[in-house]
C-alpha positions as CSV (number, residue, x, y, z in Angstrom):
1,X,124.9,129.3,182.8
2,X,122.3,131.5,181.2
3,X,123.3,132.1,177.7
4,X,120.8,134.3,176.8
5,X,120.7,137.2,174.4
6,X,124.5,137.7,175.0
7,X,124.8,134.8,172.0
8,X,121.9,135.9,169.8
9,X,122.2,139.3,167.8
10,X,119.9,138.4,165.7
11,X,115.9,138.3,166.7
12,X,114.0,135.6,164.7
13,X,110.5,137.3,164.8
14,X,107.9,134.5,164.4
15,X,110.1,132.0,164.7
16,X,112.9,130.2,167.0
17,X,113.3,131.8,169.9
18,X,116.6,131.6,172.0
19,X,116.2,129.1,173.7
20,X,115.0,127.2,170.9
21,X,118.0,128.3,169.0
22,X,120.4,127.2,172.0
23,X,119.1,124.1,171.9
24,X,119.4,123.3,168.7
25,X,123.4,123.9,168.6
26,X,124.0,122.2,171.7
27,X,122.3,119.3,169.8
28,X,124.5,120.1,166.8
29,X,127.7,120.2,169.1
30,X,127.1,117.7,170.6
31,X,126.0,115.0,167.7
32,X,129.1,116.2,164.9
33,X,131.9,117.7,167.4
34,X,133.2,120.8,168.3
35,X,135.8,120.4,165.5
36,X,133.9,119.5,162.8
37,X,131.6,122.2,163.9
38,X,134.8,124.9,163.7
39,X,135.6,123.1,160.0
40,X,131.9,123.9,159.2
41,X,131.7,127.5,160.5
42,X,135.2,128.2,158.5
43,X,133.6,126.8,155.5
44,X,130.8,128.9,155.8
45,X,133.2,132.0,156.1
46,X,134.6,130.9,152.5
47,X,131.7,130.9,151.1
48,X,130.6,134.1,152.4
49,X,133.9,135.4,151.1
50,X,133.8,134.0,147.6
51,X,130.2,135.4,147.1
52,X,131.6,138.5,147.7
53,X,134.4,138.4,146.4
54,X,132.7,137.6,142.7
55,X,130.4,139.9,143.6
56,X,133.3,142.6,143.4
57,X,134.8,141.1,140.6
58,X,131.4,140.7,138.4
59,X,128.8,143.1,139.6
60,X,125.0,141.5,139.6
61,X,126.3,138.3,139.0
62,X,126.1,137.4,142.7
63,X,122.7,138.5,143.7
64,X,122.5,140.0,146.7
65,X,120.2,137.0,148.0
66,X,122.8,134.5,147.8
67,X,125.2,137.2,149.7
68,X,122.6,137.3,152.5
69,X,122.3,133.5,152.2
70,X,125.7,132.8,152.9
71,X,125.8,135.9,155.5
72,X,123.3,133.9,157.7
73,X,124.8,130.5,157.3
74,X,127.8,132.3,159.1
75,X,125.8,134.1,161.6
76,X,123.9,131.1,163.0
77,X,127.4,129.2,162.8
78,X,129.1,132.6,165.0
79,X,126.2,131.8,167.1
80,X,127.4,128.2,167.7
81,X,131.0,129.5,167.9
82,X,129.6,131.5,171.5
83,X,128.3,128.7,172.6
84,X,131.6,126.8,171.9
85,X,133.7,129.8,173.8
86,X,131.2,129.8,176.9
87,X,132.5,126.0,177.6
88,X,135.6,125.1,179.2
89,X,138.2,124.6,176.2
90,X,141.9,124.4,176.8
91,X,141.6,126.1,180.4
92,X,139.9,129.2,179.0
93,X,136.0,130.0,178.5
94,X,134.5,133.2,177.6
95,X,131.4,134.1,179.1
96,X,128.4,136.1,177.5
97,X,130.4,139.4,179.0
98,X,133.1,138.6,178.2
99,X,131.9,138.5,174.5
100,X,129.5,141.8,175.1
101,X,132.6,143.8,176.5
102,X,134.5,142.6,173.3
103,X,131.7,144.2,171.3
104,X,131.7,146.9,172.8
105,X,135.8,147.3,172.9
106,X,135.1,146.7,168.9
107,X,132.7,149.3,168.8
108,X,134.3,151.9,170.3
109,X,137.7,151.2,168.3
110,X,135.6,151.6,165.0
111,X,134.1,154.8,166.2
112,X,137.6,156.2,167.1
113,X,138.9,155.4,164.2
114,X,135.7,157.0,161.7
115,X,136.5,159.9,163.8
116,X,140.8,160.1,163.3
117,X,140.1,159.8,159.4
């Protein structure tokens, strides 16, 4: 299956491409697990949510670096979560449009509702 730029929102000018990128989480997949790799991208997601979250609390405190920092550890681990949902799992796998029609179904919900408020 060609992944493509389904998976990547993110361009990396000057540096990995997608393909590149692909093939570095099916390396990481495939050495540490599909489940530790879920336990990593959740603790990612804490981390991006306590940054925040004492950013909120104590304004400036957090700079706005480690915000992104934490941001992009999540992104690249979202990126290995498509990758995850594009293989058979339990019966179900979700294909690059499948996950671009989900977008888009979010995108259009979040217009709809800037425009009911």
């Amino acid at each position: 299956m060609d992944y493509g730029h389904y998976i990547f929102p993110v361009q990396v000018e000057g540096g990995y491409t997608e393909e590149e990128r692909l093939k570095i989480y099916k390396e990481a997949v495939k050495k540490w697990g599909v489940e530790l790799q879920m336990s990593v991208m959740v603790e990612e997601m804490a981390e991006l949510t306590k940054a925040i979250m004492k950013d909120k609390r104590k304004p400036c405190v957090v700079s706005a670096e480690k915000i992104l920092e934490e941001a992009v550890d999540v992104l690249l681990m979202l990126e290995q979560l498509f990758l995850i949902l594009a293989t058979p799992k339990c019966g179900f796998m979700q294909t690059p449009t499948d996950i671009q029609n989900m977008v888009k179904y979010k995108l259009k919900r979040t217009e709809r509702r800037i425009k009911e408020e």
